[in-house]
C-alpha positions in Angstrom: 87.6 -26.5 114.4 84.2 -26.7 115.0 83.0 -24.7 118.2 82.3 -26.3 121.7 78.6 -26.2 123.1 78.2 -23.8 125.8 77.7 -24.1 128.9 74.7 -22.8 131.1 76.6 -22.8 134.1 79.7 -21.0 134.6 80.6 -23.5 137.5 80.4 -26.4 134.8 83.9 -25.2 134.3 85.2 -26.8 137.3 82.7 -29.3 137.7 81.4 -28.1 141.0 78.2 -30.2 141.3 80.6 -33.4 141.5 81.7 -32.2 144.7 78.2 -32.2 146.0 75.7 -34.9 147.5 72.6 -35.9 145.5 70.7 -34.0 148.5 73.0 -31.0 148.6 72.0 -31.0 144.8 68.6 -31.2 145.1 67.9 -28.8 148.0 69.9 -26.4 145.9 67.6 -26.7 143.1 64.5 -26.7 145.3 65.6 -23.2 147.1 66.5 -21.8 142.5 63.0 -22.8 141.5 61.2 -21.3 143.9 63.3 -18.1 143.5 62.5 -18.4 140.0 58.8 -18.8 140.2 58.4 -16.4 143.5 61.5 -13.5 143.6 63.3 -13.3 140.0 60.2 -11.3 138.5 59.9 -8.9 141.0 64.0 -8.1 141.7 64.0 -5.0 139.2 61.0 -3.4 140.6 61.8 -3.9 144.3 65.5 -2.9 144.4 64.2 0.2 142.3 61.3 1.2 144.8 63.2 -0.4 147.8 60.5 -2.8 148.8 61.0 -6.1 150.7 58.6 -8.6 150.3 57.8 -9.5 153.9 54.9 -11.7 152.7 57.9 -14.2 151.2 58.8 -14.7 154.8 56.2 -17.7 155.2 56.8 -18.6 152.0 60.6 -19.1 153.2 59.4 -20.9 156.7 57.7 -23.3 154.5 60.4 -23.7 152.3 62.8 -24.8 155.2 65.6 -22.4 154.9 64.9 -20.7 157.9 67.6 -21.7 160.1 67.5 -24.6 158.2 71.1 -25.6 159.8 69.8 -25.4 162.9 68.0 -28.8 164.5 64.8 -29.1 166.8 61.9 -26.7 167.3 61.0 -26.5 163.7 64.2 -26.3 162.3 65.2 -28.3 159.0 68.2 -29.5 160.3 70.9 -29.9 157.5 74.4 -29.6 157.5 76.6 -26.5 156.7 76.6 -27.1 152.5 73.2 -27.6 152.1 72.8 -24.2 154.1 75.9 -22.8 151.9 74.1 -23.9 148.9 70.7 -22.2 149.9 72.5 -19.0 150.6 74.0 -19.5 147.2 70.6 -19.5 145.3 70.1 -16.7 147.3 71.8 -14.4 146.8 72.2 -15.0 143.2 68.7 -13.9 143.3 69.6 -10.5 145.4 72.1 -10.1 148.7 68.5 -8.6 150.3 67.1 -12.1 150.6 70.3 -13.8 151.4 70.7 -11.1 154.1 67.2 -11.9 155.5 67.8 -15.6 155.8 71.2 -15.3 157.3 70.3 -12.3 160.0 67.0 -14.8 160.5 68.8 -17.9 161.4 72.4 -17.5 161.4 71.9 -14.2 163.8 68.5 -14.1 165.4 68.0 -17.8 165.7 71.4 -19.1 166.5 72.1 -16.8 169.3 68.3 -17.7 171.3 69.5 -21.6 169.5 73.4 -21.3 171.3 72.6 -19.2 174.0 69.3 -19.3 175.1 67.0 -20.6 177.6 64.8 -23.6 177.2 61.2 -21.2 177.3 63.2 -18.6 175.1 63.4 -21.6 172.7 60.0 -22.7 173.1 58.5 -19.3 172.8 60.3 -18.2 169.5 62.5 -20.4 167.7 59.4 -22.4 166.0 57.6 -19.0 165.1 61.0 -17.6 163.7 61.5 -21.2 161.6 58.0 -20.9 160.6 58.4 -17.4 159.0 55.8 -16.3 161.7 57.8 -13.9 163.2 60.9 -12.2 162.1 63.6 -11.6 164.3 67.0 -8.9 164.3 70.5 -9.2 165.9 71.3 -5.5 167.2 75.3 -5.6 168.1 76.3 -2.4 165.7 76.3 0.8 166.6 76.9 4.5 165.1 80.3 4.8 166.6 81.4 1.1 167.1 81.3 -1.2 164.7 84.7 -3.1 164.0 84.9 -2.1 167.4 81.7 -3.7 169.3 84.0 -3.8 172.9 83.5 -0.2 172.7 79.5 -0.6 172.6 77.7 2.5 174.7 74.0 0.0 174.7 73.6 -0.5 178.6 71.3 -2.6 180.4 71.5 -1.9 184.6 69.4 -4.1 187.1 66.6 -2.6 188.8 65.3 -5.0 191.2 64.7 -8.0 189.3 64.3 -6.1 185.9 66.5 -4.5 183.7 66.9 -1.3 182.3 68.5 -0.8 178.7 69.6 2.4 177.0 71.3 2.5 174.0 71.1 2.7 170.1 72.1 0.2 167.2 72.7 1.2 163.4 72.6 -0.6 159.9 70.3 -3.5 162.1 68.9 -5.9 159.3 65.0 -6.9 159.5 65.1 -4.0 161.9 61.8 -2.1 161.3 60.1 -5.1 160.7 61.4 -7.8 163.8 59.1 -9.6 166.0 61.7 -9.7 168.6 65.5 -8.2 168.6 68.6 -10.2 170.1 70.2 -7.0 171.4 73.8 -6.5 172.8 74.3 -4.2 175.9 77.1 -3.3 178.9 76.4 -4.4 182.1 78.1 -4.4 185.1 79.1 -8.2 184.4 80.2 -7.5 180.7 78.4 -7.7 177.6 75.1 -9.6 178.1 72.4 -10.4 175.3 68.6 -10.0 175.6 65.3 -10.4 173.6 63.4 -7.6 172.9 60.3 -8.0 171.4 58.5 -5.2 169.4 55.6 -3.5 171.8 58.2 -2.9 174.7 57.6 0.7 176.0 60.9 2.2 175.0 61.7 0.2 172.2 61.2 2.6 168.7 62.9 1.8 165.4 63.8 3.8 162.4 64.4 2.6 158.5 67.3 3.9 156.8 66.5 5.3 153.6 68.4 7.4 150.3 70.5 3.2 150.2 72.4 2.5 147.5 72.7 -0.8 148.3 70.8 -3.5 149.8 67.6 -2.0 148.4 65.5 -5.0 148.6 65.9 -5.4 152.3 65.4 -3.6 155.5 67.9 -2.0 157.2 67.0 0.1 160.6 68.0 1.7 163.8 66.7 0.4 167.1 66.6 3.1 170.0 66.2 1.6 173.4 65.0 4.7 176.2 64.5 3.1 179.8 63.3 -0.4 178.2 62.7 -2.1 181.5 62.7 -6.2 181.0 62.5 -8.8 183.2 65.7 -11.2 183.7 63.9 -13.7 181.7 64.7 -11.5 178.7 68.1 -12.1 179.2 69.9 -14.8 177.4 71.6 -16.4 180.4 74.3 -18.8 178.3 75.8 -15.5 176.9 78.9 -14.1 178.5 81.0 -11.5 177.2 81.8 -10.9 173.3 82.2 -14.5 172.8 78.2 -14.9 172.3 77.7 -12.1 170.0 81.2 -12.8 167.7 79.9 -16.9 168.0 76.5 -15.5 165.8 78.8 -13.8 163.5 81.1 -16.5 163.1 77.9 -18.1 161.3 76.1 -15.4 159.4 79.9 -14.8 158.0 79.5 -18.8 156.7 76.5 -17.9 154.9 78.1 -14.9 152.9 81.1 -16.8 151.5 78.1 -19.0 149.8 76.1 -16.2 149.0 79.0 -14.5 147.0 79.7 -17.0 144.7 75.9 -16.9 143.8 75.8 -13.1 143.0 79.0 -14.0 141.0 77.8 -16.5 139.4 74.5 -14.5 138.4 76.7 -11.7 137.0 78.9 -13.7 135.0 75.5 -16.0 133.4 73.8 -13.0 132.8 77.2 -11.5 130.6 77.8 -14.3 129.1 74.1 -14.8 127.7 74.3 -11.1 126.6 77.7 -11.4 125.0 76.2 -13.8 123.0 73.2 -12.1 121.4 74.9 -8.7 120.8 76.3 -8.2 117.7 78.6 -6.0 117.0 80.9 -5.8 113.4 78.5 -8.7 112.4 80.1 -11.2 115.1 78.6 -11.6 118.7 80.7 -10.1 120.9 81.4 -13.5 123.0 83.6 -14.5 119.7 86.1 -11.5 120.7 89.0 -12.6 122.1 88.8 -9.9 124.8 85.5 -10.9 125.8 86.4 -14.3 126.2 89.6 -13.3 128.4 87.2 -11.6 131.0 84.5 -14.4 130.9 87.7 -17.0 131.4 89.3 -14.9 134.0 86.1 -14.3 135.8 85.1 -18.0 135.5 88.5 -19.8 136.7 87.8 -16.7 139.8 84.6 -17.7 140.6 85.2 -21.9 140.2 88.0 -21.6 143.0 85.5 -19.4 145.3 82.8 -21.9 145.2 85.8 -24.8 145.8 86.5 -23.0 148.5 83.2 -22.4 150.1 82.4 -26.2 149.4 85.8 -27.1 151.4 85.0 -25.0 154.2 81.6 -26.2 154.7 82.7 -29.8 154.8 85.3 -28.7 157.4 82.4 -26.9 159.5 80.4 -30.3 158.8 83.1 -31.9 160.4 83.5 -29.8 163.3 86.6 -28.5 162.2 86.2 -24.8 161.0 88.2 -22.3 162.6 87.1 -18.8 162.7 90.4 -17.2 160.5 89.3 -19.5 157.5 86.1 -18.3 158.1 87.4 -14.8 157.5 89.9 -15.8 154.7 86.4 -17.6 152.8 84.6 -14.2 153.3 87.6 -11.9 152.3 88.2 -14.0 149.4 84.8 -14.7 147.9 82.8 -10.8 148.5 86.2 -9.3 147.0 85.8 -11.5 143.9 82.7 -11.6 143.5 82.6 -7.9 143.4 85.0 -7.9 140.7 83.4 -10.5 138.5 80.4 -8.5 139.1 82.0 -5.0 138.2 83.8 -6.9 135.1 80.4 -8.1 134.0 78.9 -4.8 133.8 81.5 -4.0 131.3 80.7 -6.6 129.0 77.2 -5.5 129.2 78.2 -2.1 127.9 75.4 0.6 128.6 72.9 -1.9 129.0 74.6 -2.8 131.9 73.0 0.1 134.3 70.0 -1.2 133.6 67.7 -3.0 136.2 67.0 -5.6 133.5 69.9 -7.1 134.1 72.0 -7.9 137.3 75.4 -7.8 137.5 75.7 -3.6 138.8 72.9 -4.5 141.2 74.7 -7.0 142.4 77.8 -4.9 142.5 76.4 -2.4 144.5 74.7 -5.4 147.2 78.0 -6.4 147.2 79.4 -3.3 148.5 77.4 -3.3 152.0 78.5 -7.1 151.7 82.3 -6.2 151.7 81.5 -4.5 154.6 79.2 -5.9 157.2 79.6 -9.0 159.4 83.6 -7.6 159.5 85.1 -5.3 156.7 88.0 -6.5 154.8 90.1 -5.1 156.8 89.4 -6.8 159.7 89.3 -10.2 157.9 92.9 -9.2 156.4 94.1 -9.0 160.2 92.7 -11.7 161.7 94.1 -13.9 158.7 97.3 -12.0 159.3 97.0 -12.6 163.2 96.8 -16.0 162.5 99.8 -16.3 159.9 102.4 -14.2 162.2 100.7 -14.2 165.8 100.5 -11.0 166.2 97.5 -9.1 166.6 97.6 -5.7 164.5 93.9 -4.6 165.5 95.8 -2.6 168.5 98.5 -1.8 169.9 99.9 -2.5 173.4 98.9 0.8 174.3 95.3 -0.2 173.3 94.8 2.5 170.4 94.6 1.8 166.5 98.2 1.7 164.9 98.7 4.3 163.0 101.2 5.0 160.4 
């Protein structure tokens, strides 16, 4: 039998591009070229010397994938899968510019978008679309995280001002924002406020010695006797619901962005697998090559099915928040374990920077992680199967076995 031609795209296997629109397709291929031409040659260099290119961040504002699923003041205006696609591209380029996008539009200017007032929208939603400014989402901090309720950040009024006090950790864009959508305790509940860089008070600090996510910014923000004036404050926001509404959609973007680091891995092994020789055969004709590769590839087909389904239900106005968390907890754990598996068919080569699969591996790591563990994804799908919440107990403490 005479052998098939290959394909260039794992997600050929599954015919994934059927499932899209002729625009979906094209502002897919629009957001890989210029990732090709722009990112690609620099990845190796910048993840090893942890440098993010802030001078892309025009580059992107012209591009129209910042908060491209967003509409007026300069926004694009898409739907949900063409966002999902962009995120895609992304992040099969590196997690570190799928992570700038998201926390740009999906965090920063979705909550001033959602929750904002009509001059906060005026003043920096255009700038923020335009690349012109960068913006943060500070909700995290060094003892809450899973936890945000718990939050020690608190803003108290003086007069007609504010005063905020507080701290957030592992803040994306951080050292670098133009302004910071921060989360604080007040009196009222939890209340959201722009902070832009230049306020007496407000310092930030980069967190070095990563592992992961080396091709982005990650910070602290400190906040000592910030004093704003109520216009700072975002006055749709009430309680968690305003913070956890952002997440909702930064989370959207990762279960695209997964399947594009997956995809990445698995392209990059199976081109290797087919130039290295070994016992005079390349090493894709090996039967237990080609297991992994078809393992890997029916794994990542049904993740990308699956992120194409649940973006036409949030087209739709459909999407619920627990299949947002089953689309995250699926797709970041399998990506990671395509791209672990790829790394072994790269051999030793494959903890090299040349190639991309362990990078992506370790990305995928903080991934797992932020914008809810998989733990708290597992319990919310749980909560939703059963009913019951597991997060606490009655009591209000952790279970604990």
């Amino acid at each position: 039998m005479s052998g098939a031609e290959p394909m260039t795209d794992p997600l050929e296997l599954l015919d994934l591009a059927s499932t899209l629109t002729g625009e979906e397709r094209e502002i897919q291929a629009t957001v890989a070229r210029f990732l090709a031409d722009r990112v690609r040659p620099h990845l190796g260099e910048w993840f090893e010397n942890a440098h993010f290119a802030r001078e892309l961040a025009p580059e992107l504002g012209k591009l129209g994938v910042l908060g491209m699923h967003l509409d007026g003041y300069g926004c694009a205006g898409t739907n949900a899968v063409s966002y999902g696609l962009a995120c895609l591209e992304l992040e099969a380029a590196d997690s570190g510019f799928r992570s700038f996008v998201s926390v740009q539009g999906s965090l920063s200017m979705y909550s001033i978008r959602k929750w904002g007032s009509e001059e906060q929208k005026r003043e920096w939603l255009p700038r923020l679309a335009a690349g012109e400014a960068i913006g943060c989402f500070g909700l995290t901090e060094p003892d809450f995280g899973s936890d945000p309720a718990g939050m020690r950040t608190k803003a108290v009024r003086d007069g007609g001002d504010w005063i905020l006090n507080g701290s957030k950790m592992w803040i994306t864009n951080g050292g670098i924002a133009d302004v910071a959508t921060v989360w604080a305790r007040t009196e009222d509940g939890i209340r959201g406020f722009l902070v832009p860089r230049g306020t007496p008070g407000f310092t930030t600090r980069d967190i070095r010695q990563k592992m992961s996510l080396r091709a982005s910014v990650t910070s602290e923000l400190y906040f000592d006797h910030v004093r704003l004036p109520d216009a700072a404050r975002l006055p749709l926001a009430e309680g968690l619901r305003g913070p956890l509404s952002c997440l909702n959609e930064a989370r959207f973007g990762i279960l695209f962005g997964a399947v594009g680091a997956a995809r990445d891995s698995l392209r990059t092994a199976i081109e290797y697998a087919d130039t290295r020789v070994q016992f005079g055969t390349p090493i894709s004709a090996f039967q237990l090559t080609q297991q992994k590769l078809a393992d890997m590839s029916v794994s990542l087909g049904c993740a990308a099915l699956l992120a194409v389904h649940l973006g036409r239900l949030k087209d739709q106005g459909r999407i619920r928040p627990e299949q947002i968390s089953a689309g995250k907890l699926n797709n970041v754990r399998e990506a990671l374990a395509i791209a672990r598996e790829c790394r072994t068919v790269l051999g030793a080569a494959g903890i090299s920077l040349e190639y991309s699969p362990l990078r992506h591996a370790n990305n995928l790591e903080s991934v797992l992680t932020y914008e809810g563990t998989s733990e708290m994804h597992t319990l919310v799908v749980g909560q939703a199967l059963t009913g019951h919440a597991a997060f606490r107990t009655a009591a209000g403490s952790i279970p604990r076995k």
